[in-house]
VOGU-3710 file (C-alpha; in Angstrom, 3 decimals, decimal comma):
1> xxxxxxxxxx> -77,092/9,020/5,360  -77,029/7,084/1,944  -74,601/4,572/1,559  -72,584/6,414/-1,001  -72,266/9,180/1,832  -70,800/6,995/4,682  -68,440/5,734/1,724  -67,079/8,895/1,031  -66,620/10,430/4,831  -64,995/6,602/5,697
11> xxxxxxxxxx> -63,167/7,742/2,757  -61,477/10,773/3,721  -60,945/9,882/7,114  -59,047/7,009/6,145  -56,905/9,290/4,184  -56,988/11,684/6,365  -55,665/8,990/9,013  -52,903/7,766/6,187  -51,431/11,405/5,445  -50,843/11,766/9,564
21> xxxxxxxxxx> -49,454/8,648/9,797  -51,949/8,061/12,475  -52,278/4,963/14,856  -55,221/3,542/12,349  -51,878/2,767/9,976  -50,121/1,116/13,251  -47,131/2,385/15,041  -44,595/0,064/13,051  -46,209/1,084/9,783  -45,462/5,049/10,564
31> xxxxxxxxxx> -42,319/3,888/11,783  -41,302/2,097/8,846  -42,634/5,228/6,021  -40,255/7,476/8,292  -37,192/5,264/8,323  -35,843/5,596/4,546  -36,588/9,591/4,936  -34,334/9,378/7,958  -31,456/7,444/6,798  -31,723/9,558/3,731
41> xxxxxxxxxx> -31,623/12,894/5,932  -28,781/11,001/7,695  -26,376/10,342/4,685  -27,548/13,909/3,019  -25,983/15,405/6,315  -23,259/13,027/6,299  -21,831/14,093/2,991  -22,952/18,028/3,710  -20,179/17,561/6,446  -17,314/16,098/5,089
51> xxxxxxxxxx> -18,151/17,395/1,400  -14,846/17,889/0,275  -13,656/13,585/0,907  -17,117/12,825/-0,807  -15,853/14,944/-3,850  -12,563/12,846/-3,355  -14,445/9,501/-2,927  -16,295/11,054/-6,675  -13,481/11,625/-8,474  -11,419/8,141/-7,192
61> xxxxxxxxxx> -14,429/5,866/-7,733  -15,516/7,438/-11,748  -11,203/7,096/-12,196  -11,373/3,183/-10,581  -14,648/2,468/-12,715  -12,889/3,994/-16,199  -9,888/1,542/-15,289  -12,273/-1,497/-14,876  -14,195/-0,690/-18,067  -10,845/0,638/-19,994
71> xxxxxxxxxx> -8,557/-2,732/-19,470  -10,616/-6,150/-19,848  -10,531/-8,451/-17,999  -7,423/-7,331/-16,247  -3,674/-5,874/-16,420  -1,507/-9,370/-16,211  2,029/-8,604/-15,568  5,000/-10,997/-15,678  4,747/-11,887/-11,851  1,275/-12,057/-11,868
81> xxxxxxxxxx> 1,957/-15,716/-13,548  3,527/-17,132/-9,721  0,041/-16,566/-8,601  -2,121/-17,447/-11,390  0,047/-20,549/-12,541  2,544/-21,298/-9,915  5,456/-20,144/-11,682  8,929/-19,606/-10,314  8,158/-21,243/-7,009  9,183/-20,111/-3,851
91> xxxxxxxxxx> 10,198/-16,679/-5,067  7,151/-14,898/-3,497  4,722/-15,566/-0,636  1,644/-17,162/-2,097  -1,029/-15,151/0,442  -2,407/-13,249/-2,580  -3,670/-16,648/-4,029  -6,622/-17,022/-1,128  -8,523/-13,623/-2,465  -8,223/-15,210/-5,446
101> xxxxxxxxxx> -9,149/-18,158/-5,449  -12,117/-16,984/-3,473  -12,961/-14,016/-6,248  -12,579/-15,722/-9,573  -15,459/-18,150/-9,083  -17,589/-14,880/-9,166  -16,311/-13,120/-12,490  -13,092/-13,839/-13,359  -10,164/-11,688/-12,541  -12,168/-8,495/-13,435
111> xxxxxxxxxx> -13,842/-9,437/-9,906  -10,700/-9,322/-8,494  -9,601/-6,004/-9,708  -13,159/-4,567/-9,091  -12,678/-5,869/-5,386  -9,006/-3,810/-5,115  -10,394/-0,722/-6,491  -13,201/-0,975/-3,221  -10,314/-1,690/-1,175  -7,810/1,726/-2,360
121> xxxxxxxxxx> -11,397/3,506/-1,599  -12,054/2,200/2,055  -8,104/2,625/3,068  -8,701/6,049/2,085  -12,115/6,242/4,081  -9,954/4,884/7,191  -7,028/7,173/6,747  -9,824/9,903/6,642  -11,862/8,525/9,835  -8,481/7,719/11,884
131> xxxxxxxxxx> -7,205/11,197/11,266  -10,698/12,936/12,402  -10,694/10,881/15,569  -7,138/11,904/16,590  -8,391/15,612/16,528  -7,651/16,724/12,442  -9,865/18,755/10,689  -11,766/17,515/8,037  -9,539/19,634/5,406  -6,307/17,997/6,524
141> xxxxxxxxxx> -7,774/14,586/6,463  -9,219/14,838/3,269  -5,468/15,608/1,999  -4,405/12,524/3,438  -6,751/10,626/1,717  -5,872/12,240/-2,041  -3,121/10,272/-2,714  -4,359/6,819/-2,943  -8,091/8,155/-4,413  -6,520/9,750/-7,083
151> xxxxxxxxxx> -3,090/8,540/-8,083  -2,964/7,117/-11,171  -0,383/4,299/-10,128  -2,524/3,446/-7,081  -5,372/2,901/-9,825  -2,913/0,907/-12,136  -1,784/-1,454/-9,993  -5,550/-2,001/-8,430  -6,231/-2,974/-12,085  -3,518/-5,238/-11,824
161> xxxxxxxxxx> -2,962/-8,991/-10,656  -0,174/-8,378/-8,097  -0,736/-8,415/-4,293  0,170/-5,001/-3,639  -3,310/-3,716/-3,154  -3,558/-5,928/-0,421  -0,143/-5,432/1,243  -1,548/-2,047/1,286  -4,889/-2,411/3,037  -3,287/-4,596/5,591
171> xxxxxxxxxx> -0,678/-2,082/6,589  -3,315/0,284/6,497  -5,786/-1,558/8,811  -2,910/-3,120/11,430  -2,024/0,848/12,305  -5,814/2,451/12,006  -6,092/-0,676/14,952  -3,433/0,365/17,131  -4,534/4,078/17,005  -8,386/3,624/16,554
181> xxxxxxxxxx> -8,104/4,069/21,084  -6,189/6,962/22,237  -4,832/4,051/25,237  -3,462/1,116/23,284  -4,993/-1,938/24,605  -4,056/-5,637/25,065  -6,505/-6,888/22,561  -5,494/-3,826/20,110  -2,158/-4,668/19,970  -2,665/-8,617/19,349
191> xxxxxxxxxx> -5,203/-7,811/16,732  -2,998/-4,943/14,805  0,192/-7,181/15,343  -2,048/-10,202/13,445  -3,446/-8,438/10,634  0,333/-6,797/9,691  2,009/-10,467/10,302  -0,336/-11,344/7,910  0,584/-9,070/5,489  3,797/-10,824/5,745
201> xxxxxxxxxx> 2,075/-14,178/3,552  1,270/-11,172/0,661  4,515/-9,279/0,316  7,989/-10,884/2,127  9,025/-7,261/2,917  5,946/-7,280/5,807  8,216/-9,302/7,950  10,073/-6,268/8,934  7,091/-4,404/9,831  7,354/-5,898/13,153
211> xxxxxxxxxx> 10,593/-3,810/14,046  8,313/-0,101/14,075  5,386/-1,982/15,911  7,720/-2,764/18,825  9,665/0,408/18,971  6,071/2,331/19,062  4,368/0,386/22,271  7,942/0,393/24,180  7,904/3,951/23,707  4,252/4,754/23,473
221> xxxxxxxxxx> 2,602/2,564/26,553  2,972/3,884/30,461  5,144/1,987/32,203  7,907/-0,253/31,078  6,258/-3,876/32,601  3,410/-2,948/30,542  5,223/-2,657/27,444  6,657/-5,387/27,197  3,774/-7,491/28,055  2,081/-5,698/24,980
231> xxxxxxxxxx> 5,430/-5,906/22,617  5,369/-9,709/23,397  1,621/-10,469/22,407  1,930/-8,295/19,549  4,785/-9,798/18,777  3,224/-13,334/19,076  0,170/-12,442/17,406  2,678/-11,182/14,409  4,100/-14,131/14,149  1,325/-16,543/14,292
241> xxxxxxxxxx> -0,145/-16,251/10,155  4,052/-16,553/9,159  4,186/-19,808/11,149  1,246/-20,624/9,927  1,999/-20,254/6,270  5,272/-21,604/6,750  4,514/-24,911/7,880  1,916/-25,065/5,134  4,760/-24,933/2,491  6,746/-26,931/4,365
251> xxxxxxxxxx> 3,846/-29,503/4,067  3,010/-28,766/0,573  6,794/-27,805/-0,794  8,760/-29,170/1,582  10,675/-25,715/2,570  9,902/-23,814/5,736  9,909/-20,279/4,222  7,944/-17,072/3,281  10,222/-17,047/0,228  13,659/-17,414/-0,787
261> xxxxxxxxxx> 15,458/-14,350/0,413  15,968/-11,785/-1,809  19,567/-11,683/-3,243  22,003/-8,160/-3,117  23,905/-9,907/-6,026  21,977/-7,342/-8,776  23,164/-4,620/-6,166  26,114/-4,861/-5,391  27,575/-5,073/-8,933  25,826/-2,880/-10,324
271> xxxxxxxxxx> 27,351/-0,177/-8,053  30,678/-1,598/-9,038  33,903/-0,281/-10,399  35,001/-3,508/-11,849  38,341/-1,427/-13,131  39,579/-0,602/-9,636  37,973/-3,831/-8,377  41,226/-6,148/-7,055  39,532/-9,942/-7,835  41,368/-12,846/-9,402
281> xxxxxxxxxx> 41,162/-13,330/-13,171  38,725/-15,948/-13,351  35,845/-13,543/-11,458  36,901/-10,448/-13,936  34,836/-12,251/-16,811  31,580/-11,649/-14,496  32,278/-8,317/-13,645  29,998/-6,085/-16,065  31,220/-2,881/-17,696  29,677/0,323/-17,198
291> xxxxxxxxxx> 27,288/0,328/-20,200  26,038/-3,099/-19,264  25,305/-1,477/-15,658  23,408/1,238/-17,065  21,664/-0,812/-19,864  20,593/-3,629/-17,233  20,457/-2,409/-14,325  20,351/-4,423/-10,791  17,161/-6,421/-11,402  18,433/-7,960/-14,847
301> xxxxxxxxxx> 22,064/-8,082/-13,859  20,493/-10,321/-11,328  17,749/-12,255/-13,447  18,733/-12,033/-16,660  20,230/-14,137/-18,888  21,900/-11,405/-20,881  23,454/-10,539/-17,645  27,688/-11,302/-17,724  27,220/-13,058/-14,448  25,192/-15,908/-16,319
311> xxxxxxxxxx> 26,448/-15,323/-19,984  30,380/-15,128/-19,395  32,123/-18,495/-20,128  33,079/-20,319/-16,981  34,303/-23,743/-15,743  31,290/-25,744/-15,405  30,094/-25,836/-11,674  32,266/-22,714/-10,564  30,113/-20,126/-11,297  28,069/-19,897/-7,765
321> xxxxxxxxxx> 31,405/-19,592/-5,939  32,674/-17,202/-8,210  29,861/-14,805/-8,311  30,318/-14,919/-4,337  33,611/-14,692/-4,688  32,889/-11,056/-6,797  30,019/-10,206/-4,326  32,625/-10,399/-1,345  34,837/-8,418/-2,964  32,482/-5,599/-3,464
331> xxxxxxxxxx> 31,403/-5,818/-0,128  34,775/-5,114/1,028  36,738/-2,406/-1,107  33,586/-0,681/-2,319  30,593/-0,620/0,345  30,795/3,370/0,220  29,691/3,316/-3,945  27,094/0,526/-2,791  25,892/2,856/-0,002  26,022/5,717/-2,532
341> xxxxxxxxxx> 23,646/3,814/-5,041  21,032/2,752/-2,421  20,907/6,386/-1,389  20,589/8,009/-4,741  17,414/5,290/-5,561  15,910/6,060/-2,161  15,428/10,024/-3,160  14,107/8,934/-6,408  10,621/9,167/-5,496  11,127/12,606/-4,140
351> xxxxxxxxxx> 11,548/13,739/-7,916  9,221/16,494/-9,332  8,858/13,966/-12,295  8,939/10,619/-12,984  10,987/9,833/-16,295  12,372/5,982/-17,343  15,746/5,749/-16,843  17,595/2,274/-17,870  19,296/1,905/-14,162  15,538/1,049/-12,618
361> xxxxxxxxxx> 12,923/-1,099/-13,609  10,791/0,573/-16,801  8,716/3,062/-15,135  6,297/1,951/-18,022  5,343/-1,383/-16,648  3,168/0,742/-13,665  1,584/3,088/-16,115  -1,920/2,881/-18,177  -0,731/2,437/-22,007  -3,076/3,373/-24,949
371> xxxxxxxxxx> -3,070/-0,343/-25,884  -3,252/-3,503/-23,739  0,289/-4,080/-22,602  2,492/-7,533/-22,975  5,648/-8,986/-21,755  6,992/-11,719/-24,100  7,942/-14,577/-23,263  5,643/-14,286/-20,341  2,390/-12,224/-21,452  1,568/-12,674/-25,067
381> xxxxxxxxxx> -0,945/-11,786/-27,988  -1,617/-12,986/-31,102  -4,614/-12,537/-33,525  -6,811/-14,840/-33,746  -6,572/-15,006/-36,996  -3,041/-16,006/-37,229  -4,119/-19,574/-36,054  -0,763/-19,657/-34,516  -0,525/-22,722/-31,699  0,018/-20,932/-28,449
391> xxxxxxxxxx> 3,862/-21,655/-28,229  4,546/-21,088/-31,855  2,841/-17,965/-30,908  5,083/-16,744/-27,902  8,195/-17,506/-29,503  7,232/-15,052/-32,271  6,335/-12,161/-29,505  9,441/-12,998/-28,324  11,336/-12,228/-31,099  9,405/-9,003/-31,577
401> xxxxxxxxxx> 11,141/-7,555/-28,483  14,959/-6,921/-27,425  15,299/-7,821/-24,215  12,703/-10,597/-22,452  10,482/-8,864/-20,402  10,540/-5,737/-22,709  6,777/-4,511/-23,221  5,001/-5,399/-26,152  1,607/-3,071/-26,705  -1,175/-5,063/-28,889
411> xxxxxxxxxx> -4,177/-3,776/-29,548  -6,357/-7,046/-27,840  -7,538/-10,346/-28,548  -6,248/-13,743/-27,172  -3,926/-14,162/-24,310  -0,976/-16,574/-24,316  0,930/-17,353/-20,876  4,691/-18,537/-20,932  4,879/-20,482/-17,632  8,740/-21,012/-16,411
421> xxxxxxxxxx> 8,993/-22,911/-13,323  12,953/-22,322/-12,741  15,053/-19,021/-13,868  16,519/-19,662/-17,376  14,578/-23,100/-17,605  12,059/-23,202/-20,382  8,933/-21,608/-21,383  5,452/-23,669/-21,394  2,840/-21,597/-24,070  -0,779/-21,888/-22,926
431> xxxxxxxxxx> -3,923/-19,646/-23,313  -5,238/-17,719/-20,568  -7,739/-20,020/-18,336  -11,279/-19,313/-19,467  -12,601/-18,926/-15,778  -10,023/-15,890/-15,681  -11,550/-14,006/-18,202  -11,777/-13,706/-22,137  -9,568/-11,931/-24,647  -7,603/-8,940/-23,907
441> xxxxxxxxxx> -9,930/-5,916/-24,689  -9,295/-2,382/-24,539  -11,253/0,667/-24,637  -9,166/2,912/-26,779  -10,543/6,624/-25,643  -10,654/5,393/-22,029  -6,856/4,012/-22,296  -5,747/7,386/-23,532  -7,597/9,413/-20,928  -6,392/7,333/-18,601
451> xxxxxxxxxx> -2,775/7,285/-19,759  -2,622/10,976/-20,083  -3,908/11,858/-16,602  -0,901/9,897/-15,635  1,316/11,209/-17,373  0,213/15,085/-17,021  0,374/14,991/-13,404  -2,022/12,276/-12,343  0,089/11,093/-9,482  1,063/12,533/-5,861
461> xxxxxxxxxx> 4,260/14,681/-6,745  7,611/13,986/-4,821  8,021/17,330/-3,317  4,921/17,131/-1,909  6,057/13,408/-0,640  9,522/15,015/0,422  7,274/17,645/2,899  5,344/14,807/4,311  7,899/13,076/4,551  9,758/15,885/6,413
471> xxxxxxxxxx> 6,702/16,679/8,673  6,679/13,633/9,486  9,842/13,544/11,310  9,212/16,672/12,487  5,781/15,272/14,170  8,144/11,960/15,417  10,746/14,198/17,132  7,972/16,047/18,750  6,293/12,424/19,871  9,373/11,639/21,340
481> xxxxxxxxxx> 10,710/14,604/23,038  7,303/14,574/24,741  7,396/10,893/26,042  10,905/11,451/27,162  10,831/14,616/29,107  8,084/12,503/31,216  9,343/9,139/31,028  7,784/8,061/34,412  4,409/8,306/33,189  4,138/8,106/28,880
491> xxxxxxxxxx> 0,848/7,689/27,981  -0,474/10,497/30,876  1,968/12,747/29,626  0,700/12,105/25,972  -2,808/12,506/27,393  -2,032/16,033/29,258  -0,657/16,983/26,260  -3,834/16,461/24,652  -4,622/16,494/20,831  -1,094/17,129/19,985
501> xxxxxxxxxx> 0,424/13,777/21,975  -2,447/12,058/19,870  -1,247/13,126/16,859  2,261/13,168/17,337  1,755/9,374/18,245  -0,049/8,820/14,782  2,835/10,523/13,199  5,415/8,406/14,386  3,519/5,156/14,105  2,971/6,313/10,326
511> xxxxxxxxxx> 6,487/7,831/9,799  8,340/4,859/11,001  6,271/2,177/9,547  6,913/4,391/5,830  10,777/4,611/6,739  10,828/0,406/7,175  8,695/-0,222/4,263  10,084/1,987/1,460  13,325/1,669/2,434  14,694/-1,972/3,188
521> xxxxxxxxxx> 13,203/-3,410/-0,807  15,864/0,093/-2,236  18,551/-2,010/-0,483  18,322/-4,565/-3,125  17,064/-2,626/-5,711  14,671/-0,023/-6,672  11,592/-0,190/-8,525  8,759/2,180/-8,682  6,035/-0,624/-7,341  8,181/-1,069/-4,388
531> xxxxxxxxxx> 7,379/3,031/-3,768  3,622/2,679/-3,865  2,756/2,310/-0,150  3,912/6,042/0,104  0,698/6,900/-0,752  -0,828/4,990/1,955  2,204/6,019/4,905  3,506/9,397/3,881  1,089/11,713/3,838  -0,873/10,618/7,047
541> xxxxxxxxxx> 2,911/10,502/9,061  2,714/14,081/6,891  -0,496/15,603/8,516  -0,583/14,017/11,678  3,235/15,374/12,169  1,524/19,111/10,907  -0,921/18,959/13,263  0,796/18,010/16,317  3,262/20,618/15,489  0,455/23,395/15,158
551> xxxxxxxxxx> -1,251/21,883/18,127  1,539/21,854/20,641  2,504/25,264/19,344  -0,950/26,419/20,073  -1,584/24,856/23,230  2,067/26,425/24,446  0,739/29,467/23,496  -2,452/29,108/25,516  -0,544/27,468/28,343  1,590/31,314/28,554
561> xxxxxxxxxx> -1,409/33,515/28,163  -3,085/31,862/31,412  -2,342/33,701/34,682  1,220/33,529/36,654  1,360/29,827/38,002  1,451/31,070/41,567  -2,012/31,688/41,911  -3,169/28,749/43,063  -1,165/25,168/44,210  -3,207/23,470/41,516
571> xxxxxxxxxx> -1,825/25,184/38,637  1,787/25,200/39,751  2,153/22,088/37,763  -0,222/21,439/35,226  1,382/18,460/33,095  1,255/16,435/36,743  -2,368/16,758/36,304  -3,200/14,443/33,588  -6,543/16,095/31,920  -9,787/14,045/30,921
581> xxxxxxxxxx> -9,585/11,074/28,876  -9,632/12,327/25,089  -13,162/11,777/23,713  -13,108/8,839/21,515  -15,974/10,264/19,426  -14,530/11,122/16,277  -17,125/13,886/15,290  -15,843/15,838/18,962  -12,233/15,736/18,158  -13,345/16,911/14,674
591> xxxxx> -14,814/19,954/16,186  -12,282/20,729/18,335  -10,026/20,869/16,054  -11,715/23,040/13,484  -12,593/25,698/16,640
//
């Protein structure tokens, strides 16, 4: 054999040997060729079985990535300033500074806006995965998860410096905790009643989300001993990151708060009939008329100094005790108008459309605009080639608008701040910190796509909300009828009860959690940011309360097609046999429910 033979036999065998992936390439070196086909096959398989969220997860991340490119290098809104500058202090909880701080070092505040738009995507990846694993098929999941992948609010305020992306995914992640385990568990509870505590130190209205957290375990865990040994840790475990924070400011600031409470002042007169209103002379003056209430509105009857509470003449020092004076005296003769108002804002989101109206804050502030949007005094633009100083430059914005806070839309270019560190003190001008980002730029076909899907129907529509919302309660009442009619045992007559207790659970975990959180900030007055976490609460406490209704219809069905329950001992009582421990596996639950 010549050597140009043996060369080409060694040749082929060695490629022979390679194609095979046969020991002369090494067991780790097969292994290693065959891994990225796998994974591949593995995702491919993945998405082939819950196709219709990866069209979802499509559509919400090309919509999130249009809003990062469109609005540059972010949306800054008036109260984005208490985070970014440290104005009005102590008038919101500060948590939202630690992302960041901790994201601007890496690209400015379009980092942090490109790190909320991940975080709307995973809620609605945990919404998805929670529902599967408490038995819901993938289409009813999937619906769940719409809302927050493709509302076009959700999207604004992710592009947005505000913390209410955040408040969001905390809520989000303190309930997919509690339910991830069909038992609730010691360690569950402590970790799901840290995270929402937490969310406390982002938005003051968390506080209250301890009051659905308790009700659930004392009516959700087996035995009464047990649930109040879970209530308490959770409840200690809640309150840990408020301590926490508090005695920070009380270090730092020298007040032992969250935030100064929020005032019903803006509420209660706006709901007034100052001309049936019995108060002495001196507290008529602050009294507004009815045009001023429907021009103003409760926030600036509170806030603003155009407000009659703050512009009528006075005696100097009197006016705190006479504005209580006016606010006990509404409290008193008219608390059924003041009930009335909160009532008629609370059903506003349940409105096939969204128009402004001058009662609420301008719906326009949450909506994309064709141009970037400002808020003189506070947000400003001027052209650079104005060569206007930066406070020379927000007083002129500010006398380009009515009313202080009104919105301004500019087509781009520098961005001057108006810090105020106390209401009605003044105004300091400065340019937007270059580590935030550079001028104001906008994309002008993206802003227009963008704010036409809004405001064609690119948001969850309040019927639909008003049907979760109603299924939800539906699903609650079922939770609880089927705890109570076996009160000696709860959580084995929620597992003989099977998929339906699960989800009937979920639904009033969900339900009363939305009921807590959209309500209490309508008590003081209603604006359409304080209605976003219904994307993230309703329609879960929707489908879950759906399901367990179909569920327990279909497993009562079942129950009366089986043969007469004397024919055996065993079967003469069936719920006093609790059945197998739900799988945990959230592919089984998946397919049983879809059989």
């Amino acid at each position: 054999m010549t050597a140009s033979q043996f060369a080409a036999r060694a040749g082929a065998v060695l490629r022979r040997r390679r194609q095979a992936g046969s020991p002369a390439d090494g067991p780790a070196e097969a292994a290693q060729a065959g891994a990225p086909r796998s994974r591949l096959g593995s995702t491919q398989a993945l998405l082939r079985r819950h196709w219709l969220l990866s069209i979802l997860l499509a559509a919400g991340l090309a919509l999130r990535v249009l809003a990062e490119v469109g609005y540059r290098p972010a949306l800054i809104y008036v109260d984005s300033l208490k985070y970014l500058y440290g104005a009005s202090p102590g008038s919101e909880p500060l948590g939202y500074k630690v992302p960041l701080k901790l994201l601007v070092p890496f690209g400015g505040l379009g980092a942090v806006t490109a790190v909320q738009h991940l975080l709307g995507l995973a809620v609605a990846v945990a919404l998805y995965a929670l529902l599967l694993r408490r038995g819901v098929n993938r289409w009813w999941a999937a619906l769940a998860a719409a809302p927050v992948l493709l509302d076009a609010y959700q999207l604004q305020m992710e592009q947005m410096i505000m913390p209410d992306t955040w408040f969001e995914a905390m809520i989000v992640a303190g309930l997919v905790v509690l339910l991830w385990r069909p038992q609730i568990t010691m360690r569950t509870a402590i970790v799901a009643g840290f995270i929402l505590g937490a969310s406390a130190t982002v938005r003051q209205v968390g506080e209250i989300l301890i009051i659905p957290l308790v009700l659930f375990l004392l009516v959700s865990v087996r035995d009464w001993m047990r649930a109040v040994r879970f209530s308490a840790a959770l409840a200690v475990a809640f309150a840990l990151p408020i301590l926490a924070y508090c005695s920070f400011s009380y270090a730092r600031y020298g007040h032992f708060w969250l935030a100064r409470s929020q005032a019903s002042t803006g509420r209660l007169v706006a709901a007034a009939d100052c001309a049936t209103l019995k108060i002495p002379a001196d507290v008529r003056p602050l009294c507004p008329t009815p045009a001023e209430q429907q021009a103003l509105g409760p926030d600036a009857l509170e806030k603003s100094g155009q407000s009659p509470l703050f512009s009528a003449p006075v005696p100097p020092g009197t006016r705190g005790k006479l504005i209580g004076e006016l606010k006990s005296a509404i409290e008193h003769q008219q608390p059924l108008r003041v009930a009335v108002s909160i009532l008629e804002d609370a059903v506003r989101l349940f409105a096939p459309t969204r128009q402004p109206t001058h009662w609420v804050t301008p719906i326009q502030r949450w909506q994309f605009q064709t141009s970037y949007p400002t808020y003189p005094p506070w947000i400003n633009i001027c052209p650079a080639s104005s060569k206007l100083s930066a406070q020379n430059c927000m007083v002129s914005q500010k006398a380009a608008v009515g009313q202080d806070g009104d919105q301004l839309l500019k087509p781009g270019g520098p961005i001057i701040v108006g810090v105020q560190r106390r209401a009605f003190g003044p105004f300091r001008a400065r340019p937007l910190d270059p580590s935030y980002g550079g001028s104001a730029l906008v994309n002008k076909p993206i802003a227009a796509f963008l704010h036409g899907y809004q405001l064609d129907g690119g948001y969850t529509p309040g019927p639909l909300l008003a049907v979760f919302a109603l299924a939800g309660l539906g699903g609650s009442i079922l939770a609880l009828r089927i705890l109570w009619r076996r009160r000696p045992a709860r959580s084995a007559a929620v597992t003989a009860t099977g998929t339906a207790g699960l989800q009937a659970l979920g639904c009033l975990l969900f339900s009363g959690t939305a009921a807590i959180v959209l309500f209490v900030p309508d008590i003081f007055e209603y604006s359409w940011r304080y209605e976003l976490p219904a994307v993230v609460t309703l329609p879960p406490a929707g489908v879950f309360g759906i399901c367990a209704l179909l569920s327990y219809r279909r497993a009562r069905n079942q129950a009366a097609s089986q043969p007469p329950a004397g024919a055996s001992a065993a079967s003469a009582e069936p719920s006093a046999q609790p059945s197998a421990r739900p799988s945990a596996k959230p592919s089984a639950q998946a397919e049983a429910a879809e059989s």
